[in-house]
MARLO-654421 format. One record per atom (N, C-alpha, C, O, CB): residue number from 1; x, y, z; atom name; residue in one letter. Coordinates in nm, 4 decimals, padded with zeros to 6 digits, m for minus. Glycine has a CB too. Example, Ala and Ser with C-alpha at 12.3 -4.5 7.8 and 13.67 -1.06 7.14 Angstrom:
BEGIN
1:01.3190:m00.5690:00.7800:N:A
1:01.2300:m00.4500:00.7800:CA:A
1:01.3200:m00.3300:00.7800:C:A
1:01.4236:m00.3319:00.8465:O:A
1:01.1308:m00.4473:00.9046:CB:A
2:01.2850:m00.2250:00.7080:N:S
2:01.3670:m00.1060:00.7140:CA:S
2:01.2900:00.0030:00.7870:C:S
2:01.3409:00.1138:00.8039:O:S
2:01.4084:m00.0598:00.5725:CB:S
***
This chain:
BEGIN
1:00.0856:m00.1177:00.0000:N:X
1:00.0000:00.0000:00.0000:CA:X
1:00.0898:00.1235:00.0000:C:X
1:00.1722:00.1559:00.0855:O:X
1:m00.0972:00.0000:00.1232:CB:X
2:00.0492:00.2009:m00.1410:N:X
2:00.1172:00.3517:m00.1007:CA:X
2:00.0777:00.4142:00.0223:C:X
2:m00.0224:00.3816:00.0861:O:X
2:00.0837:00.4616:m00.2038:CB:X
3:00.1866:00.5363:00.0653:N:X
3:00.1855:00.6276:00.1581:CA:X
3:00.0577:00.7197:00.1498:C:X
3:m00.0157:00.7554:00.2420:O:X
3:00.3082:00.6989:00.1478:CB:X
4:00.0506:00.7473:00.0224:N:X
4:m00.1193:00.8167:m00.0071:CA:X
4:m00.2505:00.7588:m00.0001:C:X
4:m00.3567:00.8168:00.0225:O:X
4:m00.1378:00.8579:m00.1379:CB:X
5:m00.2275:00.6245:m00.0246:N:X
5:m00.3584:00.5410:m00.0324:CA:X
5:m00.4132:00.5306:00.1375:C:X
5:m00.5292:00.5252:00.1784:O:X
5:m00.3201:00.3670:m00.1100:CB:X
6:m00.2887:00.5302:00.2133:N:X
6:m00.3127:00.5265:00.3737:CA:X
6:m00.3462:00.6304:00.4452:C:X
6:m00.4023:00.6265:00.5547:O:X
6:m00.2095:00.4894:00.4414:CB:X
7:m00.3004:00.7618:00.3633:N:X
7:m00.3376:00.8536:00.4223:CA:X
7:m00.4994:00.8526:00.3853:C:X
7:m00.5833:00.8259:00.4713:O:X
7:m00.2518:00.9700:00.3890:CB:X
8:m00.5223:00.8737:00.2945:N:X
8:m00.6565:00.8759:00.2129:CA:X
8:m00.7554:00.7601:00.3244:C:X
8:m00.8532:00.7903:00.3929:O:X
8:m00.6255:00.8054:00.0144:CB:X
9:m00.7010:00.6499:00.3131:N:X
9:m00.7598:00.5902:00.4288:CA:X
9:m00.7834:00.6220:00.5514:C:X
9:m00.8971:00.6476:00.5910:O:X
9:m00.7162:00.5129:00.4474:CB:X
10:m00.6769:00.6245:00.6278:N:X
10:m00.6815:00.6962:00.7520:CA:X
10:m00.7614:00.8331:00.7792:C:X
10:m00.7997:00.8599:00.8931:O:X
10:m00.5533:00.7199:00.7781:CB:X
11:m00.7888:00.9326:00.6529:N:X
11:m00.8567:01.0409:00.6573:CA:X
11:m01.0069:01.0025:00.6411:C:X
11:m01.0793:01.0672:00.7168:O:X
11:m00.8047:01.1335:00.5585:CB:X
12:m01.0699:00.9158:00.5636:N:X
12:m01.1787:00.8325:00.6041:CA:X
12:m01.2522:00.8073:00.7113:C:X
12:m01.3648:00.8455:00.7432:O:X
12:m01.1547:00.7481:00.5889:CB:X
13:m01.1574:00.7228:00.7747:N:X
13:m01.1929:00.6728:00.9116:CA:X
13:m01.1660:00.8194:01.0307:C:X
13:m01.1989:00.8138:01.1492:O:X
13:m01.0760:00.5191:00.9474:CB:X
14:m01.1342:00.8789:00.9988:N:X
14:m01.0981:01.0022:01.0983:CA:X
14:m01.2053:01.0873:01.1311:C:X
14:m01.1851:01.1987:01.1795:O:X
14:m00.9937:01.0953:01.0421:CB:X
15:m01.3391:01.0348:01.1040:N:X
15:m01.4835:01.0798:01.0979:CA:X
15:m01.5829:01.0102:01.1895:C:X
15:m01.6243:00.9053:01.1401:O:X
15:m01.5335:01.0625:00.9602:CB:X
16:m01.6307:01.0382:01.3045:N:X
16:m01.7069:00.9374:01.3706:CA:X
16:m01.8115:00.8340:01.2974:C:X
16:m01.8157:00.7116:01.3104:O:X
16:m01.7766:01.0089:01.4632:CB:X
17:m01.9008:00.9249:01.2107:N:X
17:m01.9878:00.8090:01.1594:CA:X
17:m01.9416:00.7574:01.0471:C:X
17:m02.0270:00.6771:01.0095:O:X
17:m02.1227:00.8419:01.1335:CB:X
18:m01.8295:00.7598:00.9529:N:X
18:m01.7452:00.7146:00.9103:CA:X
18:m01.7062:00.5408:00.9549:C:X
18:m01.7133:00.4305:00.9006:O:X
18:m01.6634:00.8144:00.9371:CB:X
19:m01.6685:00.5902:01.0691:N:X
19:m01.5657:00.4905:01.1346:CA:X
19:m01.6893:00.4009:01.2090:C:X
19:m01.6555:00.2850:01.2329:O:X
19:m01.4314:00.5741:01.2571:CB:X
20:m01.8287:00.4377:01.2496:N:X
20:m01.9362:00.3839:01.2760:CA:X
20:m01.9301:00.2811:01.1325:C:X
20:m01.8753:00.1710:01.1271:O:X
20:m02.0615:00.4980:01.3022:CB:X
21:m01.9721:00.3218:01.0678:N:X
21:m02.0217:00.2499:00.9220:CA:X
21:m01.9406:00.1606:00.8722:C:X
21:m01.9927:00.0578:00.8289:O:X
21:m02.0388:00.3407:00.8063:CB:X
22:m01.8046:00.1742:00.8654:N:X
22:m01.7072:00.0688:00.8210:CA:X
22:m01.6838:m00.0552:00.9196:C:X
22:m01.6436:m00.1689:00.8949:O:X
22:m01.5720:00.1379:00.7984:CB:X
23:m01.7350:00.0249:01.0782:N:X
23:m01.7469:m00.1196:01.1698:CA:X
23:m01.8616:m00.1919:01.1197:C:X
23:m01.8840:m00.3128:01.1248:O:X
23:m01.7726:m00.0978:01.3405:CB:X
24:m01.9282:m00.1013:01.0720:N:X
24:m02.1141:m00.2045:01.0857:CA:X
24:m02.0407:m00.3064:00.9564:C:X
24:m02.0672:m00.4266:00.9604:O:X
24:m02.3450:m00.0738:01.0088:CB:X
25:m01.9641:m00.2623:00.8624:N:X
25:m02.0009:m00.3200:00.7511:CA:X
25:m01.8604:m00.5113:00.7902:C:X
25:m01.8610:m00.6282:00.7518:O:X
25:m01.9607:m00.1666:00.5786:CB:X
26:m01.7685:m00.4224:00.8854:N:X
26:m01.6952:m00.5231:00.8839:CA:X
26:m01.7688:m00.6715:01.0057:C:X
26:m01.7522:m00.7932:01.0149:O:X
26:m01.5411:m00.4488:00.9238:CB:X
27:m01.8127:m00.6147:01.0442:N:X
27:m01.9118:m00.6862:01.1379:CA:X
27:m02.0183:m00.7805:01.0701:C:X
27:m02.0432:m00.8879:01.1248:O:X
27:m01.9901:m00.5785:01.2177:CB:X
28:m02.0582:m00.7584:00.9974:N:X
28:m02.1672:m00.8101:00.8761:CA:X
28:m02.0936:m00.9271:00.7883:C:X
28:m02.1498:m01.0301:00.7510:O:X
28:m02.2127:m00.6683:00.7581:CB:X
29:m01.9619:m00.8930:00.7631:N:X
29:m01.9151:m00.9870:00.6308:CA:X
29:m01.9621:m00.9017:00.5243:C:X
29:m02.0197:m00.7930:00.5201:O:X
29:m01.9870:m01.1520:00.6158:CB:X
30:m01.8945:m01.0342:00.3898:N:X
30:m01.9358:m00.9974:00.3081:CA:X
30:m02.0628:m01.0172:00.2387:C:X
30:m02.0689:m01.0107:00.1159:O:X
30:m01.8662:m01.0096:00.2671:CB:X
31:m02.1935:m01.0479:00.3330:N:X
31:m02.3337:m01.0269:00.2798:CA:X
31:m02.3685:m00.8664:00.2456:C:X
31:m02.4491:m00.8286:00.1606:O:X
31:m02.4401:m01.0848:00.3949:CB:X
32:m02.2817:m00.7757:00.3397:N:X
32:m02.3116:m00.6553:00.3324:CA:X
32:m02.4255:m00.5510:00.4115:C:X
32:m02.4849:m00.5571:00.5191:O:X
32:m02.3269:m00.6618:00.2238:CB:X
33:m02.4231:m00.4851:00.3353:N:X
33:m02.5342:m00.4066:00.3809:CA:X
33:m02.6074:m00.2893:00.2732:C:X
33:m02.5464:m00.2326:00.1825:O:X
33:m02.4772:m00.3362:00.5076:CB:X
34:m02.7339:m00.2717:00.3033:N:X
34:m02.7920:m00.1284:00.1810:CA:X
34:m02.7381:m00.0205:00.2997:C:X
34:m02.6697:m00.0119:00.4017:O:X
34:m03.0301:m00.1071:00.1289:CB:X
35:m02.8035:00.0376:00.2271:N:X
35:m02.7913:00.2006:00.2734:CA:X
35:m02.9212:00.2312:00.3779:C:X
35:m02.9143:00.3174:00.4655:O:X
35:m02.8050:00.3191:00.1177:CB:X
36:m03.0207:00.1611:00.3584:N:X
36:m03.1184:00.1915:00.4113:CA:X
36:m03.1061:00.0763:00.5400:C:X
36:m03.1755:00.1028:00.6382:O:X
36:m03.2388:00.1939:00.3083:CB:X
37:m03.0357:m00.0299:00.5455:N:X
37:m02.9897:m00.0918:00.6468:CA:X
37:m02.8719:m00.0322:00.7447:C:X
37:m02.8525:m00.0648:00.8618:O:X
37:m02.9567:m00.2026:00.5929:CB:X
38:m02.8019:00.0590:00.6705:N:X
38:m02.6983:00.1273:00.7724:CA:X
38:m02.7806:00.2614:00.8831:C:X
38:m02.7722:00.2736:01.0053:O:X
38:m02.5594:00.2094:00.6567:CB:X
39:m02.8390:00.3263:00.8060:N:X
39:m02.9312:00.3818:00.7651:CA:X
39:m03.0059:00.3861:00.8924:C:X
39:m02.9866:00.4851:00.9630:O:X
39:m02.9853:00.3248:00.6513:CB:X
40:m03.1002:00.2822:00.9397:N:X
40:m03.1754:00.2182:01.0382:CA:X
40:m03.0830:00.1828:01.1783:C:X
40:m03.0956:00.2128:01.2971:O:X
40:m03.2360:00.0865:00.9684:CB:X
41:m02.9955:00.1125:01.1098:N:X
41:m02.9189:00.0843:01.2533:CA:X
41:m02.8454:00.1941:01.3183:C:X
41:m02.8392:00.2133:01.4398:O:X
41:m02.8125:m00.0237:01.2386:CB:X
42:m02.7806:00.2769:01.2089:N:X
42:m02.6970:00.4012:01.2953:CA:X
42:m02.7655:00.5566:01.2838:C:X
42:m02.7068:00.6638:01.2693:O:X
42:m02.5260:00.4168:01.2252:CB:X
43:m02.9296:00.5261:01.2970:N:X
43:m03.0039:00.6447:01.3144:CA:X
43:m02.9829:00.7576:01.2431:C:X
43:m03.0485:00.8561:01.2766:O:X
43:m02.9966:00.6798:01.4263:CB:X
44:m02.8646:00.7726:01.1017:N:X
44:m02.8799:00.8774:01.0108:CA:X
44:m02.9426:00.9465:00.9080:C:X
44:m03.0329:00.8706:00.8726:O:X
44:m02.8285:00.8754:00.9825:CB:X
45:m02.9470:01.0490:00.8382:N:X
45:m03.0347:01.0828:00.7321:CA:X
45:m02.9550:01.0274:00.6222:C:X
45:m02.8337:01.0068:00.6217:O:X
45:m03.0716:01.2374:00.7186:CB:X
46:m03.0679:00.9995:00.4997:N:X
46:m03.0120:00.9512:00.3886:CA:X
46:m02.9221:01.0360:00.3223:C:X
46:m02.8570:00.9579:00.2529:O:X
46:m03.1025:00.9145:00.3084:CB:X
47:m02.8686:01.1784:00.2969:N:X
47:m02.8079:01.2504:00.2539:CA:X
47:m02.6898:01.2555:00.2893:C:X
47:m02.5918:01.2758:00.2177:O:X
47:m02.8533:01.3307:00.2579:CB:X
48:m02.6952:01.2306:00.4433:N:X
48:m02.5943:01.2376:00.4991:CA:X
48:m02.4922:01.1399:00.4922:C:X
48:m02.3734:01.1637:00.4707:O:X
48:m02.6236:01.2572:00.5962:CB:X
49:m02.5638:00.9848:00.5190:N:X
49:m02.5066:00.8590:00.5034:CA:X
49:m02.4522:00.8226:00.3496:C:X
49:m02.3602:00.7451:00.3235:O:X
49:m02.6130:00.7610:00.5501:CB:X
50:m02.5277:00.8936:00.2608:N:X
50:m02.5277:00.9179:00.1249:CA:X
50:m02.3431:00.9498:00.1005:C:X
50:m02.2577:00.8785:00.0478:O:X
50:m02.6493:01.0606:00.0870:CB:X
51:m02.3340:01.0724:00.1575:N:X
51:m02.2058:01.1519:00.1443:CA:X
51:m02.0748:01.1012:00.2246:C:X
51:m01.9559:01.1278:00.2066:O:X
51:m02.2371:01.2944:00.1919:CB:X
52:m02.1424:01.0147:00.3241:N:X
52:m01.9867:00.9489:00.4088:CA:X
52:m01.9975:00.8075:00.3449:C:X
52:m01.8909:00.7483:00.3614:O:X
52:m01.9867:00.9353:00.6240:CB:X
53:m02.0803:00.7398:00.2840:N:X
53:m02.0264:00.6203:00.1793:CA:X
53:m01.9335:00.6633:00.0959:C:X
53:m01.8176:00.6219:00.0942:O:X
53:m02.1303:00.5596:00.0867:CB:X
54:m01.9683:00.7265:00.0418:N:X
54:m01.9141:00.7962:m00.0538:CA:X
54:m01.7619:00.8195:m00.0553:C:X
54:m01.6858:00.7977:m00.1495:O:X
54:m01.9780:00.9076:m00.0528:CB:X
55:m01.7329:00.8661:00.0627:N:X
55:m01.6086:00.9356:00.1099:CA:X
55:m01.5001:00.7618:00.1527:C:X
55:m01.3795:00.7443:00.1354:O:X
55:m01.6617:01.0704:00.2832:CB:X
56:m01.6024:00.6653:00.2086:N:X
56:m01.5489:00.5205:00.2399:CA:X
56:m01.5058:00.4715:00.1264:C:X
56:m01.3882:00.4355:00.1214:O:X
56:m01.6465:00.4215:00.2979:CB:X
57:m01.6036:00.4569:m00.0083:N:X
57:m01.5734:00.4061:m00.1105:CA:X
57:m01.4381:00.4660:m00.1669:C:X
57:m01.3522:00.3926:m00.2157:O:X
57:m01.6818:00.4155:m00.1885:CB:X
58:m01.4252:00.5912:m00.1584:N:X
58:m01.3247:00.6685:m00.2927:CA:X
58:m01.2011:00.6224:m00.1978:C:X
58:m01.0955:00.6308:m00.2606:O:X
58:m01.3411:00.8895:m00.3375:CB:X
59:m01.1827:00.5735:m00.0572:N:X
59:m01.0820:00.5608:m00.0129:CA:X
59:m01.0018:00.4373:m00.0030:C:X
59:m00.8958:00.3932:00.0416:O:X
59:m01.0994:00.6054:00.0735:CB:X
60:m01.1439:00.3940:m00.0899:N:X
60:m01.1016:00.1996:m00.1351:CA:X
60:m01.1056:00.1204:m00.0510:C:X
60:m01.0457:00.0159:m00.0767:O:X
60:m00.9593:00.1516:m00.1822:CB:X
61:m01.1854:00.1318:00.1055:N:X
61:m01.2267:00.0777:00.2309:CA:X
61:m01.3605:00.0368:00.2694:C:X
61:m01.4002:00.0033:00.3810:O:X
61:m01.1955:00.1576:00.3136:CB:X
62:m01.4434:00.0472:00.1260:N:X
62:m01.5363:m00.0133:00.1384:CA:X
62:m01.6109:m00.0168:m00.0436:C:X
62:m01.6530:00.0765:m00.1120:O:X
62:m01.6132:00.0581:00.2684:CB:X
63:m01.6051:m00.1050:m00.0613:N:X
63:m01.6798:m00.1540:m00.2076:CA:X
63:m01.8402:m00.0919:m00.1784:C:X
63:m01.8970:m00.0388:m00.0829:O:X
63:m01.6801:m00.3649:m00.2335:CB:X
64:m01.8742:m00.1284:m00.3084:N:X
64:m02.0552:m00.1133:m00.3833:CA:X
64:m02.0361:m00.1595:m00.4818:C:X
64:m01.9504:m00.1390:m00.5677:O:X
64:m02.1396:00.0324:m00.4198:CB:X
65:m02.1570:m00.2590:m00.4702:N:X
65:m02.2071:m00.3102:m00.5807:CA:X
65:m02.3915:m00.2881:m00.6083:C:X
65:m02.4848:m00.2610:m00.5328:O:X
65:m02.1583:m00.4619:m00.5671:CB:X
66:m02.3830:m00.3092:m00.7195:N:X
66:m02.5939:m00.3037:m00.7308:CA:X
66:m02.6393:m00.4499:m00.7482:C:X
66:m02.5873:m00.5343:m00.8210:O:X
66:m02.6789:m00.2030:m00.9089:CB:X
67:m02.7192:m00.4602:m00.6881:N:X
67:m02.7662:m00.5948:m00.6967:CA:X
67:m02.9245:m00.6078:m00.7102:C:X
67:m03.0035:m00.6434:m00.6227:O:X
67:m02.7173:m00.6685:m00.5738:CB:X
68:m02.9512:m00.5698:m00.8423:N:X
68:m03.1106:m00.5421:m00.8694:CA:X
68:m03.1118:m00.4328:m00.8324:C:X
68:m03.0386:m00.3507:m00.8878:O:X
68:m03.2236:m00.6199:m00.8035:CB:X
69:m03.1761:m00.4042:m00.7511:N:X
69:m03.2555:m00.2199:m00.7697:CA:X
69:m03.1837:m00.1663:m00.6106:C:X
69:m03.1974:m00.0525:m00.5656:O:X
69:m03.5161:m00.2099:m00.7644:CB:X
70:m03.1165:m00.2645:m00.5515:N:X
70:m03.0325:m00.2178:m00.4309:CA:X
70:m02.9041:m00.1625:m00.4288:C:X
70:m02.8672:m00.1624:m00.5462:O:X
70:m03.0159:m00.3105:m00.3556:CB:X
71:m02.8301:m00.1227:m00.3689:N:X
71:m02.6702:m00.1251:m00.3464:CA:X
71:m02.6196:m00.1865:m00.1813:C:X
71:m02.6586:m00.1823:m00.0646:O:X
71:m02.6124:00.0540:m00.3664:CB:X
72:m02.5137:m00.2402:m00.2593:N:X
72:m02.4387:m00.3461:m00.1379:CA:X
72:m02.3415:m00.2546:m00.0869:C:X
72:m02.2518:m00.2117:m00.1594:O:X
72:m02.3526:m00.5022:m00.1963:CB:X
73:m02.3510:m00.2287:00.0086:N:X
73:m02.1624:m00.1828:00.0911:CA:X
73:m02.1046:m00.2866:00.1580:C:X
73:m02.1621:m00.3496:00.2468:O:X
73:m02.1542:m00.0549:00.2314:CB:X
74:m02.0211:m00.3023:00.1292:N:X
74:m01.9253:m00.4239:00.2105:CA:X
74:m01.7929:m00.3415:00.2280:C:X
74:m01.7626:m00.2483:00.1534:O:X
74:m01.8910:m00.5905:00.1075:CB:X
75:m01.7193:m00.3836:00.3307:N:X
75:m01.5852:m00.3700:00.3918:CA:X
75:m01.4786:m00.4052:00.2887:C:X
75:m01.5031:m00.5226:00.2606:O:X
75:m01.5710:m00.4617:00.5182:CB:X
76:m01.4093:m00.3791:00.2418:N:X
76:m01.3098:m00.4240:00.1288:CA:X
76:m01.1758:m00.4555:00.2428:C:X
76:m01.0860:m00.3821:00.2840:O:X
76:m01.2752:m00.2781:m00.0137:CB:X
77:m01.2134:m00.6115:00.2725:N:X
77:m01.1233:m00.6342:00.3567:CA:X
77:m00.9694:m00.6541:00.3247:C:X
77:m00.8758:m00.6721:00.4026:O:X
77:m01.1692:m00.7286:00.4119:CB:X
78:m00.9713:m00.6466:00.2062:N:X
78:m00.8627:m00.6349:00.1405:CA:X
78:m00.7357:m00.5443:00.1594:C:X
78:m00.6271:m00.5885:00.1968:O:X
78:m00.9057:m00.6167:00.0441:CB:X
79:m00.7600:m00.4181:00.1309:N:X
79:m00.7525:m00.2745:00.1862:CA:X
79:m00.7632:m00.2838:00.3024:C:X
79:m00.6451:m00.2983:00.3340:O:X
79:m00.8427:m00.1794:00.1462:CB:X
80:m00.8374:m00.2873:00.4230:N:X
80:m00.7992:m00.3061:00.5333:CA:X
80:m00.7027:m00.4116:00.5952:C:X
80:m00.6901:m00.4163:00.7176:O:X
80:m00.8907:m00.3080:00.5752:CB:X
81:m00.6475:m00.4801:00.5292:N:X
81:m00.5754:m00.5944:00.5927:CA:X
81:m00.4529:m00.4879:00.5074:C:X
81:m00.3672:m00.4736:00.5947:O:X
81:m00.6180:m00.7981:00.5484:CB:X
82:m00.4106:m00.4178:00.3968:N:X
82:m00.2755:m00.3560:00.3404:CA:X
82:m00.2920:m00.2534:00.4526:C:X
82:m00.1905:m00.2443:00.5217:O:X
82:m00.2641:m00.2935:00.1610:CB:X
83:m00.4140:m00.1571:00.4968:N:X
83:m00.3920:m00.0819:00.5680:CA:X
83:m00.3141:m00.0781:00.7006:C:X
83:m00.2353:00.0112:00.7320:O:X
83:m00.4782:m00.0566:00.5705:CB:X
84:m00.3523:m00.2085:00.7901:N:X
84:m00.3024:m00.2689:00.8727:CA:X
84:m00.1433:m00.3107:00.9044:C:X
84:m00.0584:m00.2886:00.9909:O:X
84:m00.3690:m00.3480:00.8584:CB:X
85:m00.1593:m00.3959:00.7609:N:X
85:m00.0203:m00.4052:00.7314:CA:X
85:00.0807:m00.2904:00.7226:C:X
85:00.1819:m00.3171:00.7875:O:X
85:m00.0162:m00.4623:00.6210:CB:X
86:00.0838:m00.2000:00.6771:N:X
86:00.1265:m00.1006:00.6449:CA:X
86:00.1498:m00.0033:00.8080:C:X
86:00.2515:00.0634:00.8276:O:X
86:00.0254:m00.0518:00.5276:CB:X
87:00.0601:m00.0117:00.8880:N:X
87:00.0743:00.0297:00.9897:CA:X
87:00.1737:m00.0349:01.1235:C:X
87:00.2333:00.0227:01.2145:O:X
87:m00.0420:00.0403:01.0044:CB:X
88:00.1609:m00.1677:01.0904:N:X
88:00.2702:m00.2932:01.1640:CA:X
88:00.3468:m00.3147:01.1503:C:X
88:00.3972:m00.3856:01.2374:O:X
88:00.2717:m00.3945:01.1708:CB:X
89:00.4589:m00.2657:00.9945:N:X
89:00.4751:m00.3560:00.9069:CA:X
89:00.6479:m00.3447:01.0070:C:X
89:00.7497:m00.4040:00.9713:O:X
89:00.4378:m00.3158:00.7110:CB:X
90:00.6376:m00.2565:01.1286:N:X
90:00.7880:m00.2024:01.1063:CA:X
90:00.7619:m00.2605:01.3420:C:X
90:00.8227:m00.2029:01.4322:O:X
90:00.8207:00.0628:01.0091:CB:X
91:00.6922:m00.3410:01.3562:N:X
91:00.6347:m00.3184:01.5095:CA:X
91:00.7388:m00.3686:01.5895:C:X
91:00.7676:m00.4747:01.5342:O:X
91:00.4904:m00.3981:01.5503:CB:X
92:00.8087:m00.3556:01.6825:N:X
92:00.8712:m00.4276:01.8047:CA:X
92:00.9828:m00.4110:01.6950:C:X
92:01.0736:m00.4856:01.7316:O:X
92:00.8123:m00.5968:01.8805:CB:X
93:01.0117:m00.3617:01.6023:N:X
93:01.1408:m00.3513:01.4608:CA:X
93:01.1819:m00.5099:01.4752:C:X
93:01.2828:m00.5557:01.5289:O:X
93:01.3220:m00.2149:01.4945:CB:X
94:01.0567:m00.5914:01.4013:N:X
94:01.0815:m00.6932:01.3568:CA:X
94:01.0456:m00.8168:01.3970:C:X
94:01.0267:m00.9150:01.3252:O:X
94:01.1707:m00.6876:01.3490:CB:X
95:01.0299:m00.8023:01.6055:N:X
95:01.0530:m00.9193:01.7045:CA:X
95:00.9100:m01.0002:01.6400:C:X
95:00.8452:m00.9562:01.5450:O:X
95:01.0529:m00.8682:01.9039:CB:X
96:00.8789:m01.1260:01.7145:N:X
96:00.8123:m01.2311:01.6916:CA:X
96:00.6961:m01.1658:01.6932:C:X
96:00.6183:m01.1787:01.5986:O:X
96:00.8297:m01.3422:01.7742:CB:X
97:00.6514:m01.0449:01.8560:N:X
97:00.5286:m01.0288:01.8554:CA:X
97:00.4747:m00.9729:01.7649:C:X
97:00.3538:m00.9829:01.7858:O:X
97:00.4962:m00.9853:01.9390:CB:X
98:00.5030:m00.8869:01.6220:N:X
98:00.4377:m00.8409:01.5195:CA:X
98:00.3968:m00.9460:01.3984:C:X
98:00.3531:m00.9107:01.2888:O:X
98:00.5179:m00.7362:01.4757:CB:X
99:00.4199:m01.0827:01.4407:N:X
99:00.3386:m01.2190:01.3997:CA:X
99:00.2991:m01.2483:01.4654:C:X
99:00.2050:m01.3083:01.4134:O:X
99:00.3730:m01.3211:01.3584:CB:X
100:00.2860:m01.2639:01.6110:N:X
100:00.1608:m01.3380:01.6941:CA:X
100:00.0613:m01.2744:01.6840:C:X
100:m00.0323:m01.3517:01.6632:O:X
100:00.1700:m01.3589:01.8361:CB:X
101:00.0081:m01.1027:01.6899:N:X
101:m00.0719:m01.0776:01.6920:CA:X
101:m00.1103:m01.0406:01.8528:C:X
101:m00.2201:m00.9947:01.8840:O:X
101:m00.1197:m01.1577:01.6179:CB:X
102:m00.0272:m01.0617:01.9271:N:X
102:m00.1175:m01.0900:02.0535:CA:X
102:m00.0530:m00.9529:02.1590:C:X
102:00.0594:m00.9214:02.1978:O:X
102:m00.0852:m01.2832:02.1299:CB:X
103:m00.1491:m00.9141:02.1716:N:X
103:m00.1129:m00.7448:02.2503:CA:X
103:m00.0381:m00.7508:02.3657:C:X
103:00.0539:m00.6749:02.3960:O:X
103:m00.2494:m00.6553:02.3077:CB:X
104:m00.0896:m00.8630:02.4422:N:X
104:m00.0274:m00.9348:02.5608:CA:X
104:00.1584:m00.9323:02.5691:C:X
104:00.2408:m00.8814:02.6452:O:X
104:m00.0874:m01.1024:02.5450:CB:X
105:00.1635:m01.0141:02.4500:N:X
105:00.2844:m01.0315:02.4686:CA:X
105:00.4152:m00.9521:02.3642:C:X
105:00.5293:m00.9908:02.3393:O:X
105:00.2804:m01.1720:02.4664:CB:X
106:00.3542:m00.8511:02.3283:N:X
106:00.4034:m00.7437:02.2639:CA:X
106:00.4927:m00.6367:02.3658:C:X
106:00.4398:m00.5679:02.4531:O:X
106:00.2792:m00.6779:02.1974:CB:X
107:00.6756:m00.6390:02.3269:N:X
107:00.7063:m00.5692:02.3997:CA:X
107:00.7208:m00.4062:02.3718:C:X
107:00.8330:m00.3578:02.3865:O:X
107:00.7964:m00.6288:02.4327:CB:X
108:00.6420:m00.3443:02.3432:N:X
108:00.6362:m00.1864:02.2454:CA:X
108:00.6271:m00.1316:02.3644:C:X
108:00.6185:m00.0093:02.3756:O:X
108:00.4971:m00.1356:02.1189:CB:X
***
C-alpha cells in the first residue's frame, strides 16, 4: 500500500460516523449491507449517510455493488488488511510479537 492510499484511508476513518459504518459493515461480512440498512441501525439521514459512503468508497475501504434495484456496501477487507499491514509492518522492529498478533505479549 502507497503512503497516499493510507493517508486517504486513515482520513476516512478520521470521521465518527465514518468509522461507525465501516465497523457495521466489517461486522456483517461480506453479505453486506444497503444504505437503508446502515441507515436504520446508525439512526442517520439519507443525505448524509449518502455523502460518508461515498467518502469510504473513494478511499477503497469499502466496495458497492448493485444488486437489482439495491446497493451493497461491504468492507473491502482487502484494503484493510494492506492498511493494517502497512501500519505494523515495522512493530517491536521486527521481534516475533508483530506475527503473533497478541497485545499481551508485545514488547512496544
Amino acid at each position: 500500500m502507497e503512503e497516499n492510499e493510507v493517508v486517504k484511508a486513515l482520513g476516512a476513518l478520521a470521521q465518527p460516523l465514518r468509522l461507525q459504518v465501516f465497523r457495521a459493515l466489517v461486522v456483517v461480512g461480506q453479505s453486506g449491507l444497503t444504505p437503508g440498512a446502515i441507515q436504520e441501525a446508525l439512526g442517520v439521514p439519507a443525505a448524509t449517510l449518502s455523502f460518508h459512503l461515498k467518502e469510504l468508497v473513494a478511499s477503497g475501504l469499502v466496495t458497492q455493488e448493485r444488486a437489482s434495484r439495491n446497493l451493497i456496501y461491504r468492507a473491502a477487507y482487502d484494503q484493510m488488511n494492506a492498511l493494517l499491514g502497512y501500519l505494523t509492518k515495522n512493530c517491536c522492529q521486527g521481534d516475533a510479537c508483530a506475527v503473533d498478533n497478541d497485545p499481551a505479549k508485545c514488547g512496544c
